[in-house]
C-alpha positions as CSV (number, residue, x, y, z in Angstrom):
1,X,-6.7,99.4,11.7
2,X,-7.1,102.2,14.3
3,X,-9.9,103.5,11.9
4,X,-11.9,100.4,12.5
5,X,-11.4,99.8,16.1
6,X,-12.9,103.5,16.5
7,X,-15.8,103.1,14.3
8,X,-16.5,99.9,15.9
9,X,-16.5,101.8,19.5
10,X,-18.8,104.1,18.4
11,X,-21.3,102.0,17.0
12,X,-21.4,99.4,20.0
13,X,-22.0,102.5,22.2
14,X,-25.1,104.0,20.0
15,X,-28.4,103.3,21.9
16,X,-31.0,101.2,19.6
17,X,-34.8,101.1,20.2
18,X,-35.1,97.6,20.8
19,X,-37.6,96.3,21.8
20,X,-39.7,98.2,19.6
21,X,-42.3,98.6,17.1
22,X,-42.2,96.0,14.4
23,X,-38.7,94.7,15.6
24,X,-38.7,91.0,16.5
25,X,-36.9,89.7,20.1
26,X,-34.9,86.8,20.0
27,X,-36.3,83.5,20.5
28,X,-36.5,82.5,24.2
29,X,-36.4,86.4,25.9
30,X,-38.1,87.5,29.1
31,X,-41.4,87.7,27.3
32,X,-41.3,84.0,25.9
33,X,-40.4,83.1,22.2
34,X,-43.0,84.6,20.6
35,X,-44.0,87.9,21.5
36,X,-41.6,91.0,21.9
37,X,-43.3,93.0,24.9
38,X,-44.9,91.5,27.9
39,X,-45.8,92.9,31.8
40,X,-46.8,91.6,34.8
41,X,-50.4,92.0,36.1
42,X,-50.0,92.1,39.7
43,X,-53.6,91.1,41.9
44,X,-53.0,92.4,45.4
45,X,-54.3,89.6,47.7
46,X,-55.8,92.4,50.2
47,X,-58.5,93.0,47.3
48,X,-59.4,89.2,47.3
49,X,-62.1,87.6,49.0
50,X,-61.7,86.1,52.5
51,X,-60.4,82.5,51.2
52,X,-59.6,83.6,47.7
53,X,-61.6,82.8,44.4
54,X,-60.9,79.9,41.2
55,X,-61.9,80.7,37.9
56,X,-62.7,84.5,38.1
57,X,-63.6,86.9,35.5
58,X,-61.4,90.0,36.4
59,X,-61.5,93.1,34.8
60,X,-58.6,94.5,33.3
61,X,-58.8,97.7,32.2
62,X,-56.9,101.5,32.0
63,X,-54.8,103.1,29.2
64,X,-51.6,101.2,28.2
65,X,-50.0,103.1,25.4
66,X,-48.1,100.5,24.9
67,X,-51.2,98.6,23.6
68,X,-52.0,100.9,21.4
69,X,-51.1,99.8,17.6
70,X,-47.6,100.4,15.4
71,X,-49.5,103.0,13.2
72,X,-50.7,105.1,16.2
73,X,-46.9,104.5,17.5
74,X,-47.8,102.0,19.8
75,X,-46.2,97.9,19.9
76,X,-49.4,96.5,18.9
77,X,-48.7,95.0,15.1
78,X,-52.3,92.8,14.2
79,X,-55.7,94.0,14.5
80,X,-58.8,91.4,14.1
81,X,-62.2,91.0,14.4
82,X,-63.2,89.2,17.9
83,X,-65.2,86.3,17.5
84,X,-66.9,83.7,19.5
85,X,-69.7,85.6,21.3
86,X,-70.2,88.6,23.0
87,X,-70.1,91.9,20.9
88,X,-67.8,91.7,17.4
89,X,-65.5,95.2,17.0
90,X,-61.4,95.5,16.4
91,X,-59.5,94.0,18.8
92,X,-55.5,93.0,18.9
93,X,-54.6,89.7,17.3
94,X,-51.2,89.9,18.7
95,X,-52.2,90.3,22.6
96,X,-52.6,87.5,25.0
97,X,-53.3,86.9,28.9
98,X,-51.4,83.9,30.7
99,X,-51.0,82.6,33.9
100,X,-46.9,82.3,33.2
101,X,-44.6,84.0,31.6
102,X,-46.2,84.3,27.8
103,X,-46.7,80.8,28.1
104,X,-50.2,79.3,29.4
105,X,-52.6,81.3,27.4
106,X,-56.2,82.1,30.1
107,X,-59.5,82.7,28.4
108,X,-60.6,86.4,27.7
109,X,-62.8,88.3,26.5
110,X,-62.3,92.4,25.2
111,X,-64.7,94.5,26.1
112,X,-63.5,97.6,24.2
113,X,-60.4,98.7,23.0
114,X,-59.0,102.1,21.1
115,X,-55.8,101.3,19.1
116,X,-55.4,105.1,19.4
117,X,-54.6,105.5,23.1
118,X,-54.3,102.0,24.2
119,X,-57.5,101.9,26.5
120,X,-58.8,98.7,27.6
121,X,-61.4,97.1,29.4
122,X,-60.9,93.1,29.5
123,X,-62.2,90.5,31.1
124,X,-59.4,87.0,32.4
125,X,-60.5,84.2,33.5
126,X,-57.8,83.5,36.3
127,X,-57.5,80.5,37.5
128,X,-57.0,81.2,41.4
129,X,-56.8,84.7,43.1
130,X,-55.1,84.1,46.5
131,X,-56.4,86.0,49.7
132,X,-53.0,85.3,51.1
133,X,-50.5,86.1,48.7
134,X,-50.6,88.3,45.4
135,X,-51.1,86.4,42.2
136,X,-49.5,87.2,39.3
137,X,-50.6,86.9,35.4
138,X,-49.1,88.4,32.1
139,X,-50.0,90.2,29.2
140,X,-48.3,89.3,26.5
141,X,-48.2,91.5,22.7
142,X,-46.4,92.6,19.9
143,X,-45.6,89.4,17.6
144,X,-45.9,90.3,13.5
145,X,-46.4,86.3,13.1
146,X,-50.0,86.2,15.2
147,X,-52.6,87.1,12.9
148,X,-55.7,85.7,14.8
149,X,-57.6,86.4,17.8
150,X,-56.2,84.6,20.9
151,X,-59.2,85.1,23.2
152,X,-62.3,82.8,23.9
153,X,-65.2,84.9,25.0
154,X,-67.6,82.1,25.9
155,X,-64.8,80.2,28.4
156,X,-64.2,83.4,30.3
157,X,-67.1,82.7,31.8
158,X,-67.8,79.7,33.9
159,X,-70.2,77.2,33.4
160,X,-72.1,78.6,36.3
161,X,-72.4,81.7,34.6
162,X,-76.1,81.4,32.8
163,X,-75.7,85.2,31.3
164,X,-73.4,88.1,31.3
165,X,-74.2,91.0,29.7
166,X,-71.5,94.0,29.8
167,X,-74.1,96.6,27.2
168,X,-71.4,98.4,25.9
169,X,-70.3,100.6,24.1
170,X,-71.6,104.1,25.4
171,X,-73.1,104.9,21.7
172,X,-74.4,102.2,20.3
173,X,-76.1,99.3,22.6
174,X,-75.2,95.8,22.5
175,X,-77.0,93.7,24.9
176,X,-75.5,90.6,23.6
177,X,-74.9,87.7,26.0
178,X,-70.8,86.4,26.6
179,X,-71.8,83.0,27.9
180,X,-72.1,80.2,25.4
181,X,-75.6,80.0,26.0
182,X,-76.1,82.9,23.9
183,X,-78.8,84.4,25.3
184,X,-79.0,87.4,23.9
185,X,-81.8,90.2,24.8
186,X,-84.0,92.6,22.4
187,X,-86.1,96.1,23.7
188,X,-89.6,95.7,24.3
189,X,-91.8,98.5,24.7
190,X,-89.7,101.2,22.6
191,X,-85.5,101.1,22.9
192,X,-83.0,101.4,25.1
193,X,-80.9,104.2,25.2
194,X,-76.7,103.5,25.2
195,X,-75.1,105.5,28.2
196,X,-71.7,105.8,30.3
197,X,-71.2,103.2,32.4
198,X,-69.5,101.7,35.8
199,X,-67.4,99.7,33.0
200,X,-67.4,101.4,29.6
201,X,-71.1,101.9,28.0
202,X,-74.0,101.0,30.2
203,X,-77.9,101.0,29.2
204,X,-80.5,103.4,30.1
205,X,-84.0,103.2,31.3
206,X,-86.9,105.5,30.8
207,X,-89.4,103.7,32.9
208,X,-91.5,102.2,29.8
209,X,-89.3,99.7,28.2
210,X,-86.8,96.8,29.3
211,X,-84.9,94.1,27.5
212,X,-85.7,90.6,27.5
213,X,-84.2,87.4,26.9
214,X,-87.5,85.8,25.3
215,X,-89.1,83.3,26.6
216,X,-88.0,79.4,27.5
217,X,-84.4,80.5,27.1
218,X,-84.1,80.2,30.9
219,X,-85.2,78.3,34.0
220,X,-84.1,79.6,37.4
221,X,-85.4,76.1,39.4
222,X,-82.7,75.9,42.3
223,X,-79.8,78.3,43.0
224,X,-78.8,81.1,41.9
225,X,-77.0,85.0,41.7
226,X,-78.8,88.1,40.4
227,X,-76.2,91.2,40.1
228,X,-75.9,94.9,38.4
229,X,-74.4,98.2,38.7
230,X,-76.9,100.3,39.2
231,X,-76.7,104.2,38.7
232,X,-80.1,106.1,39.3
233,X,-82.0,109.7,40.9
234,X,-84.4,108.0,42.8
235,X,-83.4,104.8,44.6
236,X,-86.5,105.3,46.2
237,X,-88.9,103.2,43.5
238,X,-90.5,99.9,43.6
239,X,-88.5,98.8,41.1
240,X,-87.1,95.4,38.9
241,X,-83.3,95.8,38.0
242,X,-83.1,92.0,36.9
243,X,-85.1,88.9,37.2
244,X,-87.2,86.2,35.7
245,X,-90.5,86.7,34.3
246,X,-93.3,85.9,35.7
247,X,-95.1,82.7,34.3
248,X,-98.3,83.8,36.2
249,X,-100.1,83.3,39.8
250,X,-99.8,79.6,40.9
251,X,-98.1,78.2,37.3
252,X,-94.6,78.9,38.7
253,X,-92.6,81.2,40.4
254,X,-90.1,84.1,39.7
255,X,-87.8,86.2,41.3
256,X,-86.2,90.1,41.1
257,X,-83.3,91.7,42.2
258,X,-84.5,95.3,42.6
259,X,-84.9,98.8,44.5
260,X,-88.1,99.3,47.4
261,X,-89.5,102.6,48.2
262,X,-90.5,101.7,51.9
263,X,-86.9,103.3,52.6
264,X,-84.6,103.5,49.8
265,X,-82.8,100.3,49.6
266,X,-82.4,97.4,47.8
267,X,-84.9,94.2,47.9
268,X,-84.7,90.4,46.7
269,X,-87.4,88.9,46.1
270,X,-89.1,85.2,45.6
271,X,-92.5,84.6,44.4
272,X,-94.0,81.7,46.9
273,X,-91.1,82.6,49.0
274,X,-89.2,85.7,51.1
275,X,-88.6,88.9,50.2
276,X,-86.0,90.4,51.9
277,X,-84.7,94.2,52.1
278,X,-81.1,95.6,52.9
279,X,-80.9,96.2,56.7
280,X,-80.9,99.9,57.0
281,X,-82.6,102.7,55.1
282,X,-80.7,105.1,52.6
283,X,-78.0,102.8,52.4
284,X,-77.2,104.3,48.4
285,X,-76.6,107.9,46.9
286,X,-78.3,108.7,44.6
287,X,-76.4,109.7,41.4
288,X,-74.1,107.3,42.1
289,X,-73.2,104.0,40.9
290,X,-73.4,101.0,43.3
291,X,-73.2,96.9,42.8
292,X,-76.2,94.7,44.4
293,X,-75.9,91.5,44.3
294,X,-78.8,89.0,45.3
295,X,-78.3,85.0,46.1
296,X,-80.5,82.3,47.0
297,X,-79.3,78.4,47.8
298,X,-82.2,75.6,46.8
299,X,-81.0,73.7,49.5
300,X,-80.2,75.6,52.4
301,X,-83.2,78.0,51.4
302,X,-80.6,81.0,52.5
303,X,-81.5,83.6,50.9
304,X,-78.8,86.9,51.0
305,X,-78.3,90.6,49.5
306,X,-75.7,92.6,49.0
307,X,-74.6,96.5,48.5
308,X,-71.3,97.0,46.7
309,X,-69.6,93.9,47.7
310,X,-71.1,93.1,51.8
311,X,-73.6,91.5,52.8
312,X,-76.8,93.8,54.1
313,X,-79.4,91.4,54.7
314,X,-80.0,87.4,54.8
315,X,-83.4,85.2,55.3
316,X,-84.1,81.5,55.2
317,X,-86.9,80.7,52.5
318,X,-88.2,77.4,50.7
319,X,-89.2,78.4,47.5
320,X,-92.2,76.2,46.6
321,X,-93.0,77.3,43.5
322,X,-92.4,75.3,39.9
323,X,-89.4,75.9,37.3
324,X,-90.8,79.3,35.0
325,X,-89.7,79.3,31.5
326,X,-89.3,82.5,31.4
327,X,-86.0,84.3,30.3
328,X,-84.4,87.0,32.2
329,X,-85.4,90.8,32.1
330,X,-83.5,93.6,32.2
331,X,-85.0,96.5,33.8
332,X,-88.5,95.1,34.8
333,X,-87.5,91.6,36.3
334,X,-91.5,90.9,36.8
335,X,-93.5,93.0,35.1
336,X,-95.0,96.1,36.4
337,X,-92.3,97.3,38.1
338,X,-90.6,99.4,36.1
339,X,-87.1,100.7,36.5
340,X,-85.5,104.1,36.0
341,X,-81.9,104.6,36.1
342,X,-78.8,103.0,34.3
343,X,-77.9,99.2,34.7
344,X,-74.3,98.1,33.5
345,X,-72.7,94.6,33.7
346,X,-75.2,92.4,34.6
347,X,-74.6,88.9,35.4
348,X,-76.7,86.0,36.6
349,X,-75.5,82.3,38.0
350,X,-77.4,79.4,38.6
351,X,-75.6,79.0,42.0
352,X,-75.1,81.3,45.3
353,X,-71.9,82.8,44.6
354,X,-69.8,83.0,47.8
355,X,-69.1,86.2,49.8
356,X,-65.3,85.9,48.3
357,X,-66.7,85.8,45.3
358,X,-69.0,88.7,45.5
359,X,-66.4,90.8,47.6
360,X,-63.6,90.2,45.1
361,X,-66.3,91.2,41.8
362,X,-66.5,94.8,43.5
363,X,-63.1,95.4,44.2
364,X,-62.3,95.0,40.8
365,X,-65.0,96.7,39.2
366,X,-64.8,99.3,41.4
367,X,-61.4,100.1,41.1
368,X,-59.6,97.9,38.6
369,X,-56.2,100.4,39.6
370,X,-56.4,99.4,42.9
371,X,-57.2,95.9,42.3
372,X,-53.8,95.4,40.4
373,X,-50.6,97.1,39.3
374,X,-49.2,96.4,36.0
375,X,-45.3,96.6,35.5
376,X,-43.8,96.4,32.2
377,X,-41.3,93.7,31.4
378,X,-40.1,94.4,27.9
């Protein structure tokens, strides 16, 4: 009798790995009934636009080696193809993001992922980010039952949201489209070299080629936001980062988001309407990345730029040109204007994102670690 009480004290006091690798919680734990590990995504309100943001793309991304899989001795257990737009690679199956705990599932999209040392990049569509209080969302994984993938590429980006195009992966280019619309771009003039990015891969212009959407895939006729990370030498070039091409003199109109050599800064332009130029002179450095942003309201006729996340420069314009249905181009928005530098994550709206909005894109591209904390659960 005294034989068992001992060996019963000694095995209630040996420590087990639990939660682990390929071990299964009980139904109803801290991390919901389904998956066995779980943290807390943290978004500090102080990197929020003024008034806060609703449905927003954030970026999620660092090294979790939690994340990485059971054979590489992480906790994730399924591996599967992603699916539903985008670029197609190996991605968890067993891996959510939700708005409670493990519970509400949020659209999301992986950018890349090594199941070697758990890096990430992500993008969540969060509901609401709060300027006035931190919000919190989950990541959920680890569950040998979920063999599929749990994302949805297309919804993590609103319907306002006309193309995104991330061009990963730092080897081998993919300038494939997110959004539904699926508008995805090809080289013309030669090919497009894959480079390191702002986020991840990024692609690389020589100066003699650009990518293109093709045209009648797109029709910029009211609103809209133009925006890129742009990484370049010479920021003093009369050049086309993004824009629409150009139907031709008097048959409709077109616009660019782009660099001007008068001084070294940024310019947004609308045919048969205003151009307009960031403030000051030599606001960049070169050899550095930086975010510009470009908006324009069709009713308001406000037109407004921006230099990593604040506004520079703003004019008042009617544009009185017709619909072009010409697609977007990436690296020579108009034609004859010629970019040379690198351009990652490229996004375009058809309406005038708000300051918040803009504001809130930087701080979380720019520094996702400073954006939000992530804390472990279980």
């Amino acid at each position: 009798m005294l034989w068992l009480l001992l060996a019963s004290i000694s095995l209630s006091a040996q420590t087990f790995p639990f939660p682990g690798p390929g071990r299964q919680a009980s139904s109803g734990g801290s991390c919901g009934s389904t998956y066995l590990h779980c943290a807390t995504i943290t978004v500090s309100n102080s990197q929020v636009g003024s008034g806060g943001v609703t449905n927003f793309p954030m970026l999620i991304s660092g090294t979790f080696t939690q994340l990485k899989t059971v054979a590489n001795g992480g906790q994730v257990q399924n591996t599967v193809s992603q699916s539903g737009g985008g670029t197609s690679f190996t991605v968890p199956a067993d891996f959510i993001v939700a708005s409670g705990a493990c519970v509400t599932v949020i659209p999301f999209e992986w950018e890349t992922y090594s199941p070697t040392t758990g890096a990430i990049n992500l993008w969540a569509k969060a509901t609401s980010l709060s300027s006035s209080a931190n919000t919190v969302l989950y990541a959920c994984w680890g569950a040998a039952s979920v063999t599929t993938f749990q994302g949805n590429v297309n919804s993590t980006w609103d319907s306002n949201f006309t193309s995104v195009y991330h061009l990963p992966n730092g080897s081998t280019l993919s300038p494939n489209d997110s959004t539904a619309n699926a508008y995805n771009s090809s080289a013309v003039g030669g090919s497009v070299s894959a480079t390191t990015g702002q986020v991840d891969g990024a692609a690389s212009f020589s100066g003699s080629v650009y990518l293109d959407t093709g045209n009648g895939q797109f029709g910029v006729t009211n609103s809209f936001t133009f925006q890129a990370w742009v990484f370049t030498s010479n920021f003093g070039e009369n050049a086309s980062v993004v824009g629409q091409g150009l139907d031709g003199f008097g048959s409709g109109w077109n616009s660019y988001l782009g660099l001007d050599a008068v001084c070294s800064r940024p310019v947004l332009t609308l045919v048969f309407g205003a151009t307009i130029t960031g403030a000051t002179c030599n606001p960049f450095t070169n050899s550095t990345w930086h975010m510009i942003t470009g908006t324009y309201n069709g009713g308001s006729g406000l037109t407004t730029l921006y230099i990593d996340g604040a506004s520079v420069a703003s004019a008042t314009s009617v544009n009185s040109g017709r619909s072009s249905t010409k697609g977007i181009l990436i690296g020579d928005g108009q034609g004859g204007l010629p970019y040379t530098g690198t351009v990652d994550e490229v996004e375009v709206s058809q309406i005038d994102r708000t300051a918040a909005w803009i504001t809130t894109g930087y701080n979380n591209q720019s520094s996702p670690g400073t954006f939000f904390s992530w804390s472990i659960i279980a």
